[in-house]
Legacy VTK file of the C-alpha trace (Angstrom):
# vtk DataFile Version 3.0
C-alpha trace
ASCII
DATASET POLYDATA
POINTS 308 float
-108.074 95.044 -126.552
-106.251 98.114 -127.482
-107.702 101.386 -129.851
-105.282 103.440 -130.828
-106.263 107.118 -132.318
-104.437 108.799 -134.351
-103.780 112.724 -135.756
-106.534 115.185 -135.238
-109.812 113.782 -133.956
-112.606 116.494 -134.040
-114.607 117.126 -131.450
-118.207 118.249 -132.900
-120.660 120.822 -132.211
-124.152 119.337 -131.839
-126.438 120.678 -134.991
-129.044 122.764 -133.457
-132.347 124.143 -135.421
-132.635 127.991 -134.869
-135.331 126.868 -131.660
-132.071 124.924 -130.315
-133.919 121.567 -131.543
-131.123 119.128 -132.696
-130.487 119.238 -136.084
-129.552 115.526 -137.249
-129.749 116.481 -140.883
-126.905 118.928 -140.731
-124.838 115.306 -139.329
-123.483 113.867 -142.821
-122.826 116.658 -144.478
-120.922 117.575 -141.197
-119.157 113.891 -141.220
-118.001 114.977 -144.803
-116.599 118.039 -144.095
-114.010 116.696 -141.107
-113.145 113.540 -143.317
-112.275 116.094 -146.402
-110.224 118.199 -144.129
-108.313 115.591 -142.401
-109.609 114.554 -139.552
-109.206 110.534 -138.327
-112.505 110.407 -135.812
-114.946 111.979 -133.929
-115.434 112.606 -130.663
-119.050 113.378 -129.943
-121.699 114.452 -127.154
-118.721 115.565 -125.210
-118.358 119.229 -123.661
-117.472 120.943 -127.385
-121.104 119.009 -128.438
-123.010 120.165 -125.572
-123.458 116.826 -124.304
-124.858 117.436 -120.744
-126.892 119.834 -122.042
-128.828 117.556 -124.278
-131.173 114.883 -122.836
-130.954 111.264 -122.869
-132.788 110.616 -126.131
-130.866 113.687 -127.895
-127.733 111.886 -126.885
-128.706 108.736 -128.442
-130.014 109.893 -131.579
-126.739 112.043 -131.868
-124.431 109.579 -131.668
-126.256 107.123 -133.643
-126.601 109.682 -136.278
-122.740 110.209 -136.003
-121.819 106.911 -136.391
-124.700 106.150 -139.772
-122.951 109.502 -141.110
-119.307 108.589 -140.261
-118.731 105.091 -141.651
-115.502 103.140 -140.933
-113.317 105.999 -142.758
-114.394 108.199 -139.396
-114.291 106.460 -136.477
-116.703 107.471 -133.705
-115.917 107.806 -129.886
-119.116 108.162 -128.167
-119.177 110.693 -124.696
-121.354 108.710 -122.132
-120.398 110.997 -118.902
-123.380 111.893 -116.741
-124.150 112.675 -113.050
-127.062 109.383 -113.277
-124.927 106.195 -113.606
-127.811 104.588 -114.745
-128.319 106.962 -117.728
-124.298 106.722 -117.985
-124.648 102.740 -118.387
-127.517 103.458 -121.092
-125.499 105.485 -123.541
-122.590 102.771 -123.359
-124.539 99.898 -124.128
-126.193 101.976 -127.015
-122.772 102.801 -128.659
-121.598 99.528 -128.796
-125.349 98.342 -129.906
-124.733 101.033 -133.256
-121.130 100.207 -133.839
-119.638 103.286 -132.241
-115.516 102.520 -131.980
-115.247 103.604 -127.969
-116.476 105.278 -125.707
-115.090 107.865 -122.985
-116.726 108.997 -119.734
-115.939 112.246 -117.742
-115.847 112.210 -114.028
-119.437 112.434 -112.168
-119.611 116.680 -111.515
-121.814 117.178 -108.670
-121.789 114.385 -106.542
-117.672 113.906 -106.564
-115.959 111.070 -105.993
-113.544 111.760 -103.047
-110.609 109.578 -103.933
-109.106 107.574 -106.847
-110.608 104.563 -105.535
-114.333 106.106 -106.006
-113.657 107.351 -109.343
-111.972 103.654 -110.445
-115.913 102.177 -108.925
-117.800 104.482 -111.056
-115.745 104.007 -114.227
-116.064 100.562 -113.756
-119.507 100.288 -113.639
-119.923 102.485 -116.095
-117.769 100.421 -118.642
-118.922 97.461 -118.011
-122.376 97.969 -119.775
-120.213 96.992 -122.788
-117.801 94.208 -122.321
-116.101 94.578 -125.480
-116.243 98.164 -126.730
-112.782 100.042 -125.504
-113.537 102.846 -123.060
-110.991 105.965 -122.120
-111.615 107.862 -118.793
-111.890 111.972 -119.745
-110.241 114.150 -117.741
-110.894 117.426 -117.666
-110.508 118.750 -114.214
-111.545 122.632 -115.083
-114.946 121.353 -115.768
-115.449 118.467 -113.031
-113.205 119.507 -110.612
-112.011 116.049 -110.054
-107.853 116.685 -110.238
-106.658 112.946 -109.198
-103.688 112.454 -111.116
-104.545 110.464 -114.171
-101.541 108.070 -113.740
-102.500 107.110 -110.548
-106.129 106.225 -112.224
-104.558 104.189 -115.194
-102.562 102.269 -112.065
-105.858 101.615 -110.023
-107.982 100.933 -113.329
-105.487 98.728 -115.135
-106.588 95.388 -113.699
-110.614 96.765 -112.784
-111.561 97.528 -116.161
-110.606 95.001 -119.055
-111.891 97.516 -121.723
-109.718 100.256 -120.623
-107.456 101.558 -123.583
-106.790 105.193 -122.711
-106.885 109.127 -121.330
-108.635 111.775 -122.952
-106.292 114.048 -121.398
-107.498 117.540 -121.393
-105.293 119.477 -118.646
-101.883 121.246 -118.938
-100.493 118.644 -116.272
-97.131 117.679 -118.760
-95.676 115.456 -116.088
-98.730 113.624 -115.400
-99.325 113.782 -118.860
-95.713 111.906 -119.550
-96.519 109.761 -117.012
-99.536 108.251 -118.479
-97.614 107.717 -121.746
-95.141 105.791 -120.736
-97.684 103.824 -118.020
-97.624 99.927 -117.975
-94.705 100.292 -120.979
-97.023 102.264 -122.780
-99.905 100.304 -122.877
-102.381 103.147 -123.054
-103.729 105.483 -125.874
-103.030 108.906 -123.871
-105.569 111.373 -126.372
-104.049 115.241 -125.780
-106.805 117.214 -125.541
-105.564 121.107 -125.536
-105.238 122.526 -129.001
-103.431 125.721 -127.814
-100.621 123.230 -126.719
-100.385 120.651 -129.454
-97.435 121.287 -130.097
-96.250 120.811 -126.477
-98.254 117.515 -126.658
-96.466 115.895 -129.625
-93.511 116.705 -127.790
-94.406 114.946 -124.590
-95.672 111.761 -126.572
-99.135 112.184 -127.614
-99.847 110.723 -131.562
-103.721 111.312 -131.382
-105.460 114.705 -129.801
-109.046 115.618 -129.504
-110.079 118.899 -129.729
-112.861 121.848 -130.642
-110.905 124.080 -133.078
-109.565 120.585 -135.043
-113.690 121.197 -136.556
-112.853 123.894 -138.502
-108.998 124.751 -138.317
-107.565 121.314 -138.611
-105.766 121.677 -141.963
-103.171 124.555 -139.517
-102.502 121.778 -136.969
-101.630 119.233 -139.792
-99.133 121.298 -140.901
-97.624 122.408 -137.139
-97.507 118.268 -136.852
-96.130 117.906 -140.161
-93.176 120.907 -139.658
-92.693 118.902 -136.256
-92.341 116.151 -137.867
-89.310 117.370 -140.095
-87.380 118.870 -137.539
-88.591 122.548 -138.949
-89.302 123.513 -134.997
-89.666 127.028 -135.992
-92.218 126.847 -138.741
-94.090 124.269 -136.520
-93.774 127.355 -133.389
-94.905 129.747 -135.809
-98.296 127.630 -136.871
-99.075 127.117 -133.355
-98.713 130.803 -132.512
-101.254 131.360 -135.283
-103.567 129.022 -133.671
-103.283 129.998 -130.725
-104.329 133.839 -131.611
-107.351 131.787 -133.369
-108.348 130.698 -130.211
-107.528 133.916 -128.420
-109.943 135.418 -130.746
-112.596 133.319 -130.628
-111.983 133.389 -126.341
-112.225 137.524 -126.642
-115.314 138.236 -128.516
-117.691 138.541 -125.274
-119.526 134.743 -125.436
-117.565 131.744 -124.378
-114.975 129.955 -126.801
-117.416 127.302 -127.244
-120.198 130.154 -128.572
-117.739 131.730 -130.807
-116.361 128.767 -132.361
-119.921 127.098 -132.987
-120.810 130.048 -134.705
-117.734 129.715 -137.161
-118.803 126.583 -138.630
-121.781 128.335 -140.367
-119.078 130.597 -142.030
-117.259 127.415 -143.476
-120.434 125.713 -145.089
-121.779 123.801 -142.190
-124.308 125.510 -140.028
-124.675 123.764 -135.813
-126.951 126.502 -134.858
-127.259 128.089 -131.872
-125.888 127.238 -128.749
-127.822 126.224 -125.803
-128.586 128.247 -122.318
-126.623 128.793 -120.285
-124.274 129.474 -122.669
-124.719 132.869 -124.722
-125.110 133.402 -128.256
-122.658 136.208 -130.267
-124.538 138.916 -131.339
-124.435 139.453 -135.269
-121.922 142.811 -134.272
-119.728 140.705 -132.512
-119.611 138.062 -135.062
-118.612 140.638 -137.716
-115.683 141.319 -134.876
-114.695 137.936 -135.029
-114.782 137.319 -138.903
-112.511 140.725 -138.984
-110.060 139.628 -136.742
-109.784 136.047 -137.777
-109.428 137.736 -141.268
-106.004 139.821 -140.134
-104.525 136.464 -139.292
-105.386 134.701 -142.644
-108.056 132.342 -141.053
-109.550 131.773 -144.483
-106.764 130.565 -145.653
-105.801 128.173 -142.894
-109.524 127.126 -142.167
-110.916 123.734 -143.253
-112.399 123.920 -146.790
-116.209 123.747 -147.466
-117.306 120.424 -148.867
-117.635 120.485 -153.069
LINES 1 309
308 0 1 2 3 4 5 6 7 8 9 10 11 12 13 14 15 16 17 18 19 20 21 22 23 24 25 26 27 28 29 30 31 32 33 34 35 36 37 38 39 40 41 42 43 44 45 46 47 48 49 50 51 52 53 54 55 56 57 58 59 60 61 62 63 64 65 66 67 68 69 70 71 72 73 74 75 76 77 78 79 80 81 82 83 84 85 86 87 88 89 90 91 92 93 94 95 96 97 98 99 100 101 102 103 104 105 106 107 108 109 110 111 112 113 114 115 116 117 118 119 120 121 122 123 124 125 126 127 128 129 130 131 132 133 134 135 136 137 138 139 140 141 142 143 144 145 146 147 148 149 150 151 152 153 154 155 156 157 158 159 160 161 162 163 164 165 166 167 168 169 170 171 172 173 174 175 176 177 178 179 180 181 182 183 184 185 186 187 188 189 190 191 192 193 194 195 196 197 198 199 200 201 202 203 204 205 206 207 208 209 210 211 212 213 214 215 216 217 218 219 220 221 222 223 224 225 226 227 228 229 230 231 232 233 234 235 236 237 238 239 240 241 242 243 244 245 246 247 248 249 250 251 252 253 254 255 256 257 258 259 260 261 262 263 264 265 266 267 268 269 270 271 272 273 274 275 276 277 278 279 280 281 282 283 284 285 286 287 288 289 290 291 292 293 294 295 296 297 298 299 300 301 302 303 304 305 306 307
C-alpha cells in the first residue's frame, strides 16, 4: 500500500454560516475553486479547518461533503485526530466507508503520550479501524506538544501499522525532516507542511506539501516550484519572499493567521464564514488593513482566481 501526494494540497477552512453553523453548501463550489487553481487534494478537518473545534457529527458531515464535492480529480485526506480514541476510530472507519483517499491523525493533546512507544499504540489503534485506507501520522509539535522525532516514529511504526504511508510533517526540524525522506529507502510519503519554507522543503526532498495559504495563494507557490524546478533559484527566492510577507501580513493584523486568512477567502469568491471561539474574528477596520497591505505586494495578482 503506498499513496503518494503530490504538488500543493490545500488545507481548507471549514464553511461556517454567520451563527458559526457549518456551511456544507459553500463545499463544491469551494472543491472547484482549489481544483481551478491547481491544487492536487485536500486535506480537511485538520487545524486550518477547525477540526477539534467542530463536533463529531460536524466532522463527519464535513468530510463526507468534501469527498461528494471533490471527486477523483481532488483527492481527499480526511483529519481523524482527537483526544477520545474512540471518536478517533469513528472518523476513520467513516472515511474509508465514503471513499476518502487517507487519512492522517495528530498526536492525542492533553493526555500525552510519554514516549515513542505510546504514540506508535495509539496510532495503531487508531488506524486500524480501516484496514485498507493509507493513514499518515501529523506532526505538528507547536500545537500538541508531542516533539518525538518523526524518524524514530516511522522506525517504531513501520512493521505496527500495515496502512502506514507517510508524515504530515509540519515543523522546521530539516534534519529530521531528511531523515524521514530517505527512511526505509524512501518508502514513505513525507507531506511538508510549512508554506513559509516551501522552498526549503523541495530542497530537502519533499514532492507533496499541505498547507493553509495553498487555499487561496497557490498559483505563487506553483510558480516558486516551477522556477525551482528550472534551476532559476533566484526567481524561485524571490516568490517565496513574497509569500512569506503574505503570511507575515495575514500573522500581523491583530487575530491569529488562521482568522486572517479565513477571512480572505470571502475576498476571492468563496465565503467560510466566521471563525470559531476561541479564536477571534478581524474587525471590518482591520480587514481593510489587510486588503491594503496585501494590495502593496500585488496579492491580487498572485491570488487564486475566482471560479467562472
Amino acid at each position: 500500500m503506498q499513496n503518494r501526494f503530490r504538488g500543493l494540497v490545500a488545507a481548507p477552512f471549514t464553511p461556517f454560516n454567520a451563527d458559526r453553523s457549518i456551511n456544507l453548501d459553500v463545499i463544491p463550489t469551494y472543491a472547484r475553486f482549489l481544483r481551478e487553481n491547481g491544487v492536487r487534494a485536500a486535506f480537511v478537518c485538520g487545524t486550518t479547518g477547525e477540526g477539534l473545534s467542530l463536533t463529531l457529527e460536524e466532522r463527519l458531515a464535513v468530510s463526507a461533503k468534501w469527498v461528494e464535492s471533490a471527486d477523483q480529480s481532488l483527492p481527499v485526506i480526511v483529519h481523524v485526530g482527537n483526544t477520545c480514541l474512540e471518536d478517533a476510530r469513528k472518523l476513520t472507519a467513516h472515511a474509508a466507508k465514503i471513499g476518502a483517499a487517507a487519512v492522517s491523525a495528530l498526536a492525542p493533546m492533553f493526555f500525552k503520550p510519554r514516549n515513542t512507544d505510546e504514540l506508535v499504540d495509539w496510532c495503531e489503534a487508531v488506524a486500524s479501524a480501516a484496514p485498507s485506507l493509507p493513514f499518515y501520522y501529523y506532526n505538528i509539535p507547536s500545537m500538541t506538544g508531542v516533539t518525538f522525532p518523526a524518524a524514530e516514529f516511522l522506525a517504531k511504526a513501520a512493521d505496527r501499522i500495515p496502512t502506514l504511508v507517510g508524515v504530515k510533517y509540519t515543523y522546521e526540524d530539516f534534519p529530521d525532516y531528511g531523515a524521514c525522506v530517505t527512511a526505509a529507502g524512501g518508502r514513505f510519503d513525507i507531506l511538508f507542511g510549512r508554506d513559509e519554507l516551501l522552498l526549503e522543503g523541495w530542497k530537502a526532498g519533499a514532492r507533496g506539501a499541505v498547507g493553509s495559504t495553498y487555499n487561496y495563494a497557490a498559483p505563487l507557490y506553483l510558480r516558486v516550484l516551477a522556477a525551482h524546478q528550472a534551476g532559476d533559484e533566484f526567481t524561485a527566492r524571490t516568490l517565496q519572499d513574497t509569500a512569506i510577507k503574505m503570511i507575515a501580513i495575514c500573522n500581523g493584523v491583530g487575530v491569529t493567521h488562521l482568522a486572517a486568512s479565513k477571512a480572505l477567502m470571502a475576498m476571492l469568491g468563496v465565503d467560510c464564514g466566521p471563525v470559531r471561539l476561541p479564536l477571534t474574528q478581524p474587525s471590518a477596520a482591520q480587514l481593510v488593513t489587510v486588503r491594503a497591505r496585501l494590495t502593496e505586494i500585488g496579492f491580487f495578482d498572485f491570488a487564486c482566481r475566482p471560479v467562472a
